[in-house]
C-alpha positions in Angstrom: 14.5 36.6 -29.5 11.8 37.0 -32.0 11.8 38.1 -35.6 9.5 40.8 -34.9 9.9 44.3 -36.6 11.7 47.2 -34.9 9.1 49.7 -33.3 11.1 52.8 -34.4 11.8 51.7 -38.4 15.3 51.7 -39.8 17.2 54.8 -39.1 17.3 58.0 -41.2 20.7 57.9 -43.2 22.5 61.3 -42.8 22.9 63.3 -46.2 26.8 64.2 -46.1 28.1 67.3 -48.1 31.5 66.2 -48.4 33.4 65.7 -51.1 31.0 68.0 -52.9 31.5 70.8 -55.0 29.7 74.3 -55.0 29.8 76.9 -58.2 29.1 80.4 -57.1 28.7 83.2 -60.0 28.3 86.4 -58.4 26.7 89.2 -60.3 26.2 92.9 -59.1 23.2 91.7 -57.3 23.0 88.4 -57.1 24.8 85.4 -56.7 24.1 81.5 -58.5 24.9 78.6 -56.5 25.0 75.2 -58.1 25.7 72.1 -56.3 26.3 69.2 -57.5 23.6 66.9 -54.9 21.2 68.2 -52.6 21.6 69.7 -49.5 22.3 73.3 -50.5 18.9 74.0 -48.9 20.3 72.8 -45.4 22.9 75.2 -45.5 21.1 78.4 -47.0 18.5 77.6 -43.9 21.1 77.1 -41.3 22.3 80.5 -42.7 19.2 82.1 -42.8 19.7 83.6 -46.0 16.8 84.7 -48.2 16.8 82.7 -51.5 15.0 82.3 -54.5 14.7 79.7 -57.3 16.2 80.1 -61.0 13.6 78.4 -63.1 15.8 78.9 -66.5 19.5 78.5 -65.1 17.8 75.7 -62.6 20.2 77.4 -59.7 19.2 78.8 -56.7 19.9 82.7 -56.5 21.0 84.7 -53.0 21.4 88.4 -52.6 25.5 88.7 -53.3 25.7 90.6 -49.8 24.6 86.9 -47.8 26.4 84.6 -50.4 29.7 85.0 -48.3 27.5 83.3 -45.4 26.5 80.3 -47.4 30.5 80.1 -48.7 32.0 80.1 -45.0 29.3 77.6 -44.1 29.9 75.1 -46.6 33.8 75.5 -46.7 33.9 75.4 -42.9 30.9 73.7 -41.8 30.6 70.9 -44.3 34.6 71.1 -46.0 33.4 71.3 -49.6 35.4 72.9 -52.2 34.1 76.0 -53.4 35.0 78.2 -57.0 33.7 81.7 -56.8 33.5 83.1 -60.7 32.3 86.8 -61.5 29.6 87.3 -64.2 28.3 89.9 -67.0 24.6 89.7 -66.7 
């Protein structure tokens, strides 16, 4: 065989989201969801849940009525441990 390169390139790793954590502080309208990695993007399309990003709090924010999509998905879907908190804003 020769030493010549692979036609295709090295594979793509897969980005896992397990073993990951995800903060979600709902508020009347909205909900905050922090993760600590990326892929929270994956899920939230997968969902097809409007969203919208948090320039101060640096968190993406979901209507409170589709954050209990994104929840079951990543507890079920991708087994990360999820804390749901309530917030005064």
């Amino acid at each position: 065989m020769t030493a010549a390169p692979a036609l295709f390139g090295r594979p793509k790793r897969r980005r896992t989201l397990r073993g990951r954590a995800l903060t979600v502080e709902t508020g009347r309208r909205t909900a905050w969801l922090g993760i600590d990695g990326a892929g929270l993007v994956d899920v939230m399309d997968f969902v097809g849940t409007p969203r919208q990003w948090d320039t101060q709090r640096r968190q993406w924010m979901v209507p409170v009525d589709r954050a209990a999509d994104v929840i079951a998905a990543c507890e079920h879907r991708h087994g990360m441990a999820v804390t749901v908190t309530a917030v005064d804003r």
